[in-house]
C-alpha positions in Angstrom: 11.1 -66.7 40.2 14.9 -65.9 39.5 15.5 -61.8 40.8 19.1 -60.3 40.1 20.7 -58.7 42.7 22.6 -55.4 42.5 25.6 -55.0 43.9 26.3 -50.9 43.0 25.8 -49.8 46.2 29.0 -51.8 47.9 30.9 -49.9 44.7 29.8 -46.6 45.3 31.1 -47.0 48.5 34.5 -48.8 47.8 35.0 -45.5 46.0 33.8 -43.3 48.8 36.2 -45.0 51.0 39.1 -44.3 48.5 38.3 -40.9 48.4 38.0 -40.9 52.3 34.6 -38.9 51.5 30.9 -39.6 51.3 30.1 -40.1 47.3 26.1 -39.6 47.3 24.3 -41.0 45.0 23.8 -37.7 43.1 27.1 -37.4 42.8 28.2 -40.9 41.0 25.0 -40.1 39.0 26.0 -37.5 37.5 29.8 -38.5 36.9 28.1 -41.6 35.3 24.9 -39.8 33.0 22.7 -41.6 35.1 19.8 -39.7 36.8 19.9 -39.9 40.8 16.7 -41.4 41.0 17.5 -44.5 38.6 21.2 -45.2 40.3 19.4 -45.6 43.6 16.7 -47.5 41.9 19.7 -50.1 40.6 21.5 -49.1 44.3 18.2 -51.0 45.5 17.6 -53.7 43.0 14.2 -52.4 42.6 14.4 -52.5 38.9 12.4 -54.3 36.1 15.2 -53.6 33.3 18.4 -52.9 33.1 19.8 -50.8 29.3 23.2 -51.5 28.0 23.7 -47.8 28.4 23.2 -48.2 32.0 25.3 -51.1 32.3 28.5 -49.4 30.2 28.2 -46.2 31.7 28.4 -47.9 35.3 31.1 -50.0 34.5 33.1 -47.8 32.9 32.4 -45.0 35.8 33.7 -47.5 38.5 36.4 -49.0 36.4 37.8 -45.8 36.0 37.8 -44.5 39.6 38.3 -47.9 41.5 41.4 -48.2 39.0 40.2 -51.8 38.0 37.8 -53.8 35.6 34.6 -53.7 36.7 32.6 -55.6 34.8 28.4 -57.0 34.9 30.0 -59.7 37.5 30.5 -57.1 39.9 27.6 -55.3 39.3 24.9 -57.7 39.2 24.7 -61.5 41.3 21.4 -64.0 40.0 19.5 -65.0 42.9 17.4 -68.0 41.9 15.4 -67.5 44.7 13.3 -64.3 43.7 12.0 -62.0 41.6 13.3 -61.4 37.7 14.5 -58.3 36.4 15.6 -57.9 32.1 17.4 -56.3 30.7 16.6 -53.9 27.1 19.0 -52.7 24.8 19.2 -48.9 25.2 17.3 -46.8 22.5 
């Protein structure tokens, strides 16, 4: 089975290299609304689903701070080769 593969992680760290700073993962959480725990879960790609919520707030988050688009592209990659993940509208 298909698995997507996240690609936050490399972000959060673009951005901590623009800031010449570590950015934890607490940190771009919170800037972003999204609990600690569930950034590192997408950070890790240990995820089952994915809410538009999730996916706005990130892009938008990065988009602002990288000073580019970031859009689901960058985000997410398919890997046909593993796993699958959804992804839910956001309640």
């Amino acid at each position: 089975m298909a698995k997507i593969v996240s690609k936050a992680r490399a972000l959060r760290l673009e951005y901590a290299a623009r800031l010449g700073r570590n950015v934890t993962v607490e940190e771009a959480g919170t800037a972003m609304g999204i609990h600690r725990k569930r950034l590192t879960a997408l950070e890790l790609g240990s995820f089952d689903e994915l809410s538009n919520r999730e996916l706005i707030a990130f892009c938008e988050f990065y988009s602002r701070v990288l000073e580019r688009p970031i859009n689901i592209e960058d985000l997410l990659r398919y890997d046909p080769n593993n796993r699958r993940a959804t992804m839910t509208e956001a309640q």
